[in-house]
C-alpha positions as CSV (number, residue, x, y, z in Angstrom):
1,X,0.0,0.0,0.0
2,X,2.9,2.6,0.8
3,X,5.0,1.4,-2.0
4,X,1.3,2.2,-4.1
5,X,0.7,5.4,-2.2
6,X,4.7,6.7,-3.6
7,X,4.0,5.5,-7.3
8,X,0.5,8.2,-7.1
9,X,2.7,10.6,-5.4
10,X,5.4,10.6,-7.9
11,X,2.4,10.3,-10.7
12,X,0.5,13.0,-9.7
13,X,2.4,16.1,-10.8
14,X,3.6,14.6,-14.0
15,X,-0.2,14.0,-15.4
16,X,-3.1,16.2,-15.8
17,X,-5.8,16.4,-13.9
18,X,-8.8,14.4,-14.4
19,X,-11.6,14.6,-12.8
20,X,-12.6,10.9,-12.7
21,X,-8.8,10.1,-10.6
22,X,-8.9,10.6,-7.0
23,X,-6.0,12.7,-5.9
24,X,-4.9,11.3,-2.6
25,X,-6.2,13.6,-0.5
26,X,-10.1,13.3,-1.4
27,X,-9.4,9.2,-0.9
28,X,-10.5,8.1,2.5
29,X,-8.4,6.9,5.0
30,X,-8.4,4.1,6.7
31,X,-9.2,5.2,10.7
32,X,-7.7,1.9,12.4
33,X,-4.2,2.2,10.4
34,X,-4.5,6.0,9.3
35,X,-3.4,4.9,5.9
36,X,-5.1,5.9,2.7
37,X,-7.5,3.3,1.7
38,X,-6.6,1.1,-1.8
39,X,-10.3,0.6,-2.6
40,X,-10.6,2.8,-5.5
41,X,-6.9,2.2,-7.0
42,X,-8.7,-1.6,-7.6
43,X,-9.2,-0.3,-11.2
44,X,-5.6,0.5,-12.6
45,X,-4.0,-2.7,-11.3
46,X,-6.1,-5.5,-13.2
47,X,-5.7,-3.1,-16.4
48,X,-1.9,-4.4,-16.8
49,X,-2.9,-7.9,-16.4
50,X,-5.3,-8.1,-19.4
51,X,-2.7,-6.1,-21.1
52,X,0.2,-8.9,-20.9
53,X,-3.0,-11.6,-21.8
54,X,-3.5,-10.1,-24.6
55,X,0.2,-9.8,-25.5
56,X,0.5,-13.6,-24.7
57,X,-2.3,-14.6,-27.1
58,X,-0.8,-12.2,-29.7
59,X,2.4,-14.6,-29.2
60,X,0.5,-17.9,-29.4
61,X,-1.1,-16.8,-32.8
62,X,2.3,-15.5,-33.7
63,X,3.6,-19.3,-32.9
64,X,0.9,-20.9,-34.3
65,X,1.3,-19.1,-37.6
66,X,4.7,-20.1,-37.9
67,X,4.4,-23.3,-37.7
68,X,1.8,-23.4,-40.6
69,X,3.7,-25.5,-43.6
70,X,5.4,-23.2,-46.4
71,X,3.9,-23.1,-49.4
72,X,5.8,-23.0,-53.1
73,X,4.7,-19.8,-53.9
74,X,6.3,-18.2,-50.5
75,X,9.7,-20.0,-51.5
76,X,9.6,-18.6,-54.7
77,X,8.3,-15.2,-53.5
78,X,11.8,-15.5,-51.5
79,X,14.0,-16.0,-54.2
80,X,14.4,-19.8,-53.6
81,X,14.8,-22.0,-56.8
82,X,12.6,-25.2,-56.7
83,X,15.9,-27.1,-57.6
84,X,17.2,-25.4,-54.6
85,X,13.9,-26.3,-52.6
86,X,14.2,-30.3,-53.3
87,X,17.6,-30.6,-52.5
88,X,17.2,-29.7,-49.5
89,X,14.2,-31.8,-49.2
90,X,16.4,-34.7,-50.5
91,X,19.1,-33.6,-47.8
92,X,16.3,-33.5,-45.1
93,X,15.3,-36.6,-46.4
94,X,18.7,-38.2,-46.5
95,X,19.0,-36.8,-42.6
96,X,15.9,-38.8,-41.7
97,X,17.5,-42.1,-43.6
98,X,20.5,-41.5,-41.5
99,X,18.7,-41.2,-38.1
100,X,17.1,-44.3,-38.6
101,X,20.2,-45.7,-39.7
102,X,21.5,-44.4,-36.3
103,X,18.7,-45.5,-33.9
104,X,18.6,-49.4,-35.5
105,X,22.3,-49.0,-34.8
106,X,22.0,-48.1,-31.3
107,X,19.8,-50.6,-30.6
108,X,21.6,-53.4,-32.3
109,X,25.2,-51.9,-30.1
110,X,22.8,-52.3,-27.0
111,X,22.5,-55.7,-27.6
112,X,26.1,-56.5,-28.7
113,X,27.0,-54.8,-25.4
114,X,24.3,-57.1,-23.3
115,X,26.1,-60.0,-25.7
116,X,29.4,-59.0,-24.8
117,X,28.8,-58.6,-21.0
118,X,27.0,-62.4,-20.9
119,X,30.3,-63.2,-22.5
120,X,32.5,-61.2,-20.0
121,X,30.4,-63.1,-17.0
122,X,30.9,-66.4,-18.1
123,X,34.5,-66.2,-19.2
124,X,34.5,-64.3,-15.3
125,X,33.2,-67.3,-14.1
126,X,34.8,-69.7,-16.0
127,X,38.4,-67.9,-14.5
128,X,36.8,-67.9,-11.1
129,X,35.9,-71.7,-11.2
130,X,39.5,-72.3,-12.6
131,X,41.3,-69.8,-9.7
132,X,39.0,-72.3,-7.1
133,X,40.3,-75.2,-9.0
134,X,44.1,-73.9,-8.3
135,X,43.4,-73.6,-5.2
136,X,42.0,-76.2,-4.2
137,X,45.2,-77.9,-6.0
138,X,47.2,-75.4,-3.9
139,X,46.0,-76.9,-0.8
140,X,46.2,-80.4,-1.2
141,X,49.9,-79.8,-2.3
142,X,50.5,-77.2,1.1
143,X,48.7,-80.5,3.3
144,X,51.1,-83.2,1.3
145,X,54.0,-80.8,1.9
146,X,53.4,-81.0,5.3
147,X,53.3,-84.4,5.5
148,X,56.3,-85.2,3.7
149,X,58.4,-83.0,6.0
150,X,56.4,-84.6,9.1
151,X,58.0,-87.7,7.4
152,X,61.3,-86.2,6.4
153,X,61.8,-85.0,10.1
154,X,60.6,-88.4,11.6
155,X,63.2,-89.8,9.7
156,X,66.1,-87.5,10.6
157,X,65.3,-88.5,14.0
158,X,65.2,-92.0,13.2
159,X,68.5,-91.9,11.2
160,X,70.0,-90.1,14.2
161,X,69.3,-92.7,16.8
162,X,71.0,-95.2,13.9
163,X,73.7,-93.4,14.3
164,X,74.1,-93.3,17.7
165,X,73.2,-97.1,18.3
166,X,76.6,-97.3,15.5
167,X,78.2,-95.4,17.5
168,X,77.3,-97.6,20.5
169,X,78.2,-100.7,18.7
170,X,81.4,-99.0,17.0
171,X,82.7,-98.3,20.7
172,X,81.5,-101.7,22.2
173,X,83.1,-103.6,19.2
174,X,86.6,-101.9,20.1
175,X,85.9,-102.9,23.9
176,X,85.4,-106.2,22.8
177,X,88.7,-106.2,20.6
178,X,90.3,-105.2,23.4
179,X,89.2,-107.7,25.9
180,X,89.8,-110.3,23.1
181,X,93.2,-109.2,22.4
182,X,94.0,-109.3,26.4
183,X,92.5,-112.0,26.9
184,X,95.0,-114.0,24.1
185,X,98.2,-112.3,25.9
186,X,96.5,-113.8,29.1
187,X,96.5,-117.3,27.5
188,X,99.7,-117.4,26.0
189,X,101.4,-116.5,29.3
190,X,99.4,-119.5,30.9
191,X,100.6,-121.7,27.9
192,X,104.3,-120.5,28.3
193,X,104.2,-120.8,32.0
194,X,102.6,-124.4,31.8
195,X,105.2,-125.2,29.4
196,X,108.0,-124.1,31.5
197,X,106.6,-126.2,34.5
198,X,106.2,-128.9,32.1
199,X,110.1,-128.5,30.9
200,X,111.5,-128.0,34.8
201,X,108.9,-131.6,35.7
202,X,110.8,-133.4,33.2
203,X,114.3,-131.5,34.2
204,X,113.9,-133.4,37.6
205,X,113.3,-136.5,36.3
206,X,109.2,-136.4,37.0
207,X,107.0,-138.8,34.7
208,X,110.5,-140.1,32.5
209,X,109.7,-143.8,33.7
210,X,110.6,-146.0,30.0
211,X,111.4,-143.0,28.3
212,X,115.2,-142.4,26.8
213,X,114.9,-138.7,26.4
214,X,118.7,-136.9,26.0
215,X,119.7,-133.9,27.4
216,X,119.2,-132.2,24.1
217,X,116.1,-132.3,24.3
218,X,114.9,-131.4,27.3
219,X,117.7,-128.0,26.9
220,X,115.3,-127.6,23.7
221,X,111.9,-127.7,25.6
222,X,113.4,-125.1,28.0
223,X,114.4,-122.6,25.5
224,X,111.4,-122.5,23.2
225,X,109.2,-122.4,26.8
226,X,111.3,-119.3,27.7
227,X,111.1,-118.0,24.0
228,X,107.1,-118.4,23.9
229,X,106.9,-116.7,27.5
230,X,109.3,-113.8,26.7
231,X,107.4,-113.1,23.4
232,X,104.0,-113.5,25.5
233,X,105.7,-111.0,28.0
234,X,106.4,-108.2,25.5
235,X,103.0,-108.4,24.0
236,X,101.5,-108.3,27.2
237,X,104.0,-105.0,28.3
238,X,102.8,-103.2,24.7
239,X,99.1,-104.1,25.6
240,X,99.5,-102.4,29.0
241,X,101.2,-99.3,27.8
242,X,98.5,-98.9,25.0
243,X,95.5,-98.9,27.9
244,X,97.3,-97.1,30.6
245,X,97.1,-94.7,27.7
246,X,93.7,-94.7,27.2
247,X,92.1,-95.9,30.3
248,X,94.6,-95.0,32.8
249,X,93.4,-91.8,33.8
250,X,89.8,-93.6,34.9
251,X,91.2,-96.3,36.3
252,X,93.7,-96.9,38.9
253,X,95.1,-100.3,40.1
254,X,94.8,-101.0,43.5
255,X,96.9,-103.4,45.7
256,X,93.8,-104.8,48.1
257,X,91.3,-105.2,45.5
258,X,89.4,-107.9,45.2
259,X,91.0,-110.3,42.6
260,X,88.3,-112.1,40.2
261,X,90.9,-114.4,39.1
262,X,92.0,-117.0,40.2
263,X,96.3,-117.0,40.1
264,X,97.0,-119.5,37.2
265,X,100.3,-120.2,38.8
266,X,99.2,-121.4,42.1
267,X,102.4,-124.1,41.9
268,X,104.9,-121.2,40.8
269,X,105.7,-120.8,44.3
270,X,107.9,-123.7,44.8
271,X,111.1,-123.0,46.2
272,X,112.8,-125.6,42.9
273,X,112.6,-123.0,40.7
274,X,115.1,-122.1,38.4
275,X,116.8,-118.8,37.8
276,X,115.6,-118.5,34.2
277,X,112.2,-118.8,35.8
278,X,113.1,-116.3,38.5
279,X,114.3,-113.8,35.6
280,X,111.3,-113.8,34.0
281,X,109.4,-113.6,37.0
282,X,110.7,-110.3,37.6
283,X,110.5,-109.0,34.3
284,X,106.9,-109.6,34.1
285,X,106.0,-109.5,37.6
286,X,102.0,-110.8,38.9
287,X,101.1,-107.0,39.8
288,X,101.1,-106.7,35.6
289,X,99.4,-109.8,35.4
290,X,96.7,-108.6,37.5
291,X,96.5,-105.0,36.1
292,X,95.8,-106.8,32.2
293,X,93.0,-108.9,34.5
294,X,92.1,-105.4,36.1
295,X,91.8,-103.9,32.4
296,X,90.2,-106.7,31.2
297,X,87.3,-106.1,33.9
298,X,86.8,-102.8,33.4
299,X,86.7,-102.9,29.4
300,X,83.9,-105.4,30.1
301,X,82.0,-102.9,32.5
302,X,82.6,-99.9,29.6
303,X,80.8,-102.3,26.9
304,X,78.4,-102.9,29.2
305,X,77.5,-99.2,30.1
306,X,78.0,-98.9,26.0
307,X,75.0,-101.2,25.6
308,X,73.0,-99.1,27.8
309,X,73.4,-96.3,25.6
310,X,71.3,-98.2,22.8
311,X,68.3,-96.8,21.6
312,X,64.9,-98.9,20.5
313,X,64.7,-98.6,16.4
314,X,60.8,-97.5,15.6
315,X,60.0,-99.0,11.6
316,X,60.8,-97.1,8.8
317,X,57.1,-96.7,8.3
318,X,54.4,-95.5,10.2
319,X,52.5,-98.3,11.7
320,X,48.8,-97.1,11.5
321,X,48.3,-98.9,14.6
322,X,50.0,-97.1,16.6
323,X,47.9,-95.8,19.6
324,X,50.3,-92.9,20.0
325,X,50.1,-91.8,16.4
326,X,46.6,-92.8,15.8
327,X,44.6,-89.4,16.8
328,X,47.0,-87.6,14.8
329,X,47.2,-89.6,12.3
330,X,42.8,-89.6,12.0
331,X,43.3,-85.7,12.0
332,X,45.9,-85.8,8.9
333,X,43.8,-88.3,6.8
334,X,41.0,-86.1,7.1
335,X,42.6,-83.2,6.1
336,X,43.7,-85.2,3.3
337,X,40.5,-86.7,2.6
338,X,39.2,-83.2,2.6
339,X,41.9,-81.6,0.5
340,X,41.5,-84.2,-2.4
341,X,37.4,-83.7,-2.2
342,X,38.0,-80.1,-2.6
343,X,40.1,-80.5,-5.3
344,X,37.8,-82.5,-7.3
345,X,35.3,-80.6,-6.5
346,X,37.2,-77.8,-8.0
347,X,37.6,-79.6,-10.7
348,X,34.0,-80.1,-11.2
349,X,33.5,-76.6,-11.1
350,X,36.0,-75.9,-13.7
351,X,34.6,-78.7,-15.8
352,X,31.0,-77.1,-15.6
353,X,32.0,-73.6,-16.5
354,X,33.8,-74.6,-19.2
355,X,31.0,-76.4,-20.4
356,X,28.9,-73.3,-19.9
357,X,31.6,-71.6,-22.1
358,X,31.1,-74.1,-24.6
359,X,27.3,-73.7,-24.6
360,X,27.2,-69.8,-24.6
361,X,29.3,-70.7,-27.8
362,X,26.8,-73.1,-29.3
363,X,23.9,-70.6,-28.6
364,X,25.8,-67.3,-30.4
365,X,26.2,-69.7,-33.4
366,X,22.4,-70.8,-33.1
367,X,21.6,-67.3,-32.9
368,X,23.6,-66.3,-36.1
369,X,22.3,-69.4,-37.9
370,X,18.5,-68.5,-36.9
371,X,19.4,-65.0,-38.0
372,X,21.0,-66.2,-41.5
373,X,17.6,-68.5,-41.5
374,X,15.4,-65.7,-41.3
375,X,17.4,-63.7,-44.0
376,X,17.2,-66.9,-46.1
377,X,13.4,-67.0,-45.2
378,X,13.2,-63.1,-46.1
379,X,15.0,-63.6,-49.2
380,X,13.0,-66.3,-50.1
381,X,9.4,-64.5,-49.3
382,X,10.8,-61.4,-51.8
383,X,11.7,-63.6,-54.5
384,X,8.2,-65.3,-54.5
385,X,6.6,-61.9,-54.4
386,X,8.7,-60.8,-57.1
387,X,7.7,-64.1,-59.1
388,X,3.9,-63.3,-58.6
389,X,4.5,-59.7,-60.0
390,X,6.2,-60.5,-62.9
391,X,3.6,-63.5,-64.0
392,X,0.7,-60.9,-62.9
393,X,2.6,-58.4,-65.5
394,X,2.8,-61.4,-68.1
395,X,-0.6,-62.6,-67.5
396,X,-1.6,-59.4,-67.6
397,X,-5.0,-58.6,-68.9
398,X,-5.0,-57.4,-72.9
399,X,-7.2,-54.4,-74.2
400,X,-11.0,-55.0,-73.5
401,X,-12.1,-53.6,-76.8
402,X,-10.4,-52.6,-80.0
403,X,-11.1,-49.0,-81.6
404,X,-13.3,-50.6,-84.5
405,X,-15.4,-52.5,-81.9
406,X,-15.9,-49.1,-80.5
407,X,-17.4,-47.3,-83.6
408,X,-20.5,-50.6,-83.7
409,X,-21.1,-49.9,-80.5
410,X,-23.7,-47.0,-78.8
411,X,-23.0,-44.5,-76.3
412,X,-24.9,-46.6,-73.5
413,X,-23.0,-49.8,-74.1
414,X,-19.4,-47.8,-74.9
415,X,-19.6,-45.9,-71.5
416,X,-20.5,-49.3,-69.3
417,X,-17.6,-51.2,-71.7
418,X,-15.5,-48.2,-70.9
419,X,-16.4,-48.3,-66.7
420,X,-15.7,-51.7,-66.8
421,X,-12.2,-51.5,-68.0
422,X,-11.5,-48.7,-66.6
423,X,-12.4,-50.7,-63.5
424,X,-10.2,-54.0,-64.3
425,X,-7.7,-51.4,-64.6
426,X,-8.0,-49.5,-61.6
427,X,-7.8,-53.3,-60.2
428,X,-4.7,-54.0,-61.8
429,X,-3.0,-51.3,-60.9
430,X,-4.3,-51.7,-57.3
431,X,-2.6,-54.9,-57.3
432,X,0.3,-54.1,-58.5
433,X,0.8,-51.5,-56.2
434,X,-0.3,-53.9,-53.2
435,X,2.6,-56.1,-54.7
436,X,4.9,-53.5,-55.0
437,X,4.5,-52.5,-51.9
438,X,4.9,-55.6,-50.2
439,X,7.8,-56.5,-52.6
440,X,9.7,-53.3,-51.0
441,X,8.5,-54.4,-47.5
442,X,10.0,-57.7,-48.0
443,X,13.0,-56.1,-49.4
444,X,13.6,-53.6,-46.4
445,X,13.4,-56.3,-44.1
446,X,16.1,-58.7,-45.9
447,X,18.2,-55.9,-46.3
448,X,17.4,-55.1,-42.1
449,X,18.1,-58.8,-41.6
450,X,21.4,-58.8,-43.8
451,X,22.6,-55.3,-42.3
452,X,21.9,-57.4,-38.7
453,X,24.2,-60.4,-39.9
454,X,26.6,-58.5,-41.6
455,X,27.5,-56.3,-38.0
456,X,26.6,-60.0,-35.9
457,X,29.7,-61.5,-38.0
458,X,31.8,-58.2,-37.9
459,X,31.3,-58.6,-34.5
460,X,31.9,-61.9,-33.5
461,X,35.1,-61.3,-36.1
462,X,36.5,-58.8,-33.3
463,X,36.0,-61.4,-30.4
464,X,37.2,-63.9,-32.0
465,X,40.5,-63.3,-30.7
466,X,40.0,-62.5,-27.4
467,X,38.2,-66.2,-27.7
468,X,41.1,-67.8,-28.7
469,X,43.5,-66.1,-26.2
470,X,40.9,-67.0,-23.3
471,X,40.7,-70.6,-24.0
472,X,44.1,-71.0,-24.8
């Protein structure tokens, strides 16, 4: 109402008076506000509003007469040739052809693409089934692995206790030579003391009843007996001096111990001895005797303790039996058991998508040979059309009435012989164009069918390779 009240203010000097405007002071005012009152301005404000509707109709008319075709006489008011005016008909035309060209192309690369991602998907899940397959493969070879080193390290284990058993055995077998060895020097110092015992018996004269034996030979006995007993002697000395090298720091001789043999020359202490005898005596005295018995002892307590040392030898293979390896064992077969399922069932996966490959494969060359069917079929339809038109135009029907026919005839039976050919010719024509027209049907639509075959094989031509390289 102010913003009103300003534009009359501002209005007022500018225009003359009239006497049908209110000025604002003869307009009433408004006693709860004490503004002027609007009720007579009510009349100028709806005066611009039927203003801009009639300006909008004069626009619609406007519109509406342009879009009223354009007539050949208002191109060639303009200047415009009518060779000028259809080529660009025939351009507009040619535009059309081109769109339609366009939109059948479009909708043909929609369905390549929808071909092309069915293709992608199963060659997708054909990789996928393969990558499970793999796998699955991986895993059964990660579980054998694991049992082959389970095996590898149970038999490191087992081939070290071998060794240590031959170890065992190697050291108990050089006990053994040992105690052998001293054992021999034991018994060829009994033989070559018996024998000198023997030779002193027959020295005296003890058991030579009947027998004529000289003194040659009896001197002969003697000295082989002390021969035998001094080689027995230096063997027995070397023998010592070889173990108090290796066993005489862990064991020491003692006078009072307990002797476990008996002396095998209990009769050497007779007083007829003779000084050869007492020679050797002291240079292979008893105490050295009993220190070979001593070593003998206590190379037969080593073997001994050696033999304790041996290990129990498990089989080289696992007994199935077992109780201790039996849970374990259950576990790993399972596993296994599981491993190889998976793996074949991998491979049943793989197998199926490949056969899906294979069928996606078979159904694209259906497709294309249902599509070269139809074309075929297409073809075939416009060649029988085009057969029917040209017998109709050599069967065609000949002149209903000659020009000398004509002149016999009145004007009541000429203008009925006249509608009646004209009518048989309005007929034939008819038909003709009914066959023409479905002749060019039929043609569009082989052509449409070809078009579709020729971009289906240009198509699968491009894939083809990416085929190949997938299934290889």
């Amino acid at each position: 109402v102010r913003e009103l009240q300003t534009r009359l203010q501002s209005s007022q000097p500018a225009g003359p008076s009239s006497p049908g405007r209110l000025t604002p002071a003869s307009r009433p005012i408004n006693p709860s506000t004490g503004e002027l009152s609007t009720s007579s301005s009510s009349n100028d404000i709806p005066v611009a509003r039927v203003a801009e509707r009639v300006k909008l109709s004069k626009t619609r008319s406007e519109s509406s007469s342009t879009e009223r075709p354009v007539l050949g006489s208002e191109i060639s008011s303009i200047g415009v040739s009518s060779n000028v005016a259809e080529h660009l008909a025939h351009s507009l035309q040619d535009c059309s052809n081109i769109q339609e060209i366009f939109q059948t192309l479009y909708s043909h690369g929609s369905a390549i693409s929808e071909n092309k991602i069915r293709e992608f998907e199963v060659e997708t899940e054909r990789l996928n089934s393969r990558i499970e397959h793999l796998k699955s493969q991986n895993d059964l070879l990660t579980i054998t692995l694991e049992e082959c080193k389970g095996n590898a390290e149970r038999m490191s284990m087992l081939v070290g206790k071998y060794e240590s058993n031959a170890t065992a055995l190697r050291l108990a077998l050089q006990y053994s030579e040992q105690c052998i060895e001293a054992y021999e020097l034991l018994l060829a110092l009994a033989e070559s003391e018996q024998s000198l015992v023997l030779g002193q018996f027959r020295a005296a004269g003890v058991g030579t009843v009947g027998e004529q034996s000289g003194e040659e030979s009896i001197t002969q006995i003697l000295k082989r007996a002390h021969d035998c007993r001094k080689t027995a002697e230096n063997a027995a000395r070397d023998l010592l001096g070889r173990l108090d090298g290796s066993c005489g720091a862990e064991f020491a001789v003692t006078g009072c111990s307990v002797q476990p043999w008996e002396s095998l020359s209990s009769n050497s202490h007779t007083s007829t001895t003779s000084s050869t005898a007492s020679s050797c005596d002291t240079d292979f005295s008893r105490e050295d005797e009993q220190r070979l018995k001593d070593y003998v002892q206590q190379l037969k307590n080593d073997r001994a303790a050696v033999k304790l040392t041996m290990l129990e030898l498990e089989s080289v293979h696992v007994d199935p039996l077992s109780l201790e390896v039996k849970p374990r064992g259950d576990t790993h077969r399972l596993d296994l058991e599981n491993a190889v399922l998976m793996q074949e069932l991998m491979a049943m996966k793989e197998e199926m998508a490949e056969l899906k490959a294979q069928l996606y494969l078979l159904e694209k060359e259906k497709k294309a040979v249902e599509l070269q069917l139809s074309t075929r079929e297409a073809q075939e339809q416009a060649y029988l059309v085009h057969i029917e038109h040209l017998k109709a135009e050599d069967c065609g029907d000949s002149p209903a009435i000659s020009l000398s026919d004509l002149r016999t005839l009145n004007d009541s039976d000429l203008s009925a012989e006249l509608t009646n050919a004209l009518r048989r010719l309005t007929k034939s024509s008819e038909v003709r164009h009914q066959q023409s027209a479905e002749f060019v049907n039929d043609l569009k639509r082989a052509n449409r069918s070809h078009v579709k075959q020729r971009i289906a094989l240009l198509e699968e031509e491009n894939s083809r390779p990416h085929t190949n390289e997938t299934s290889l």
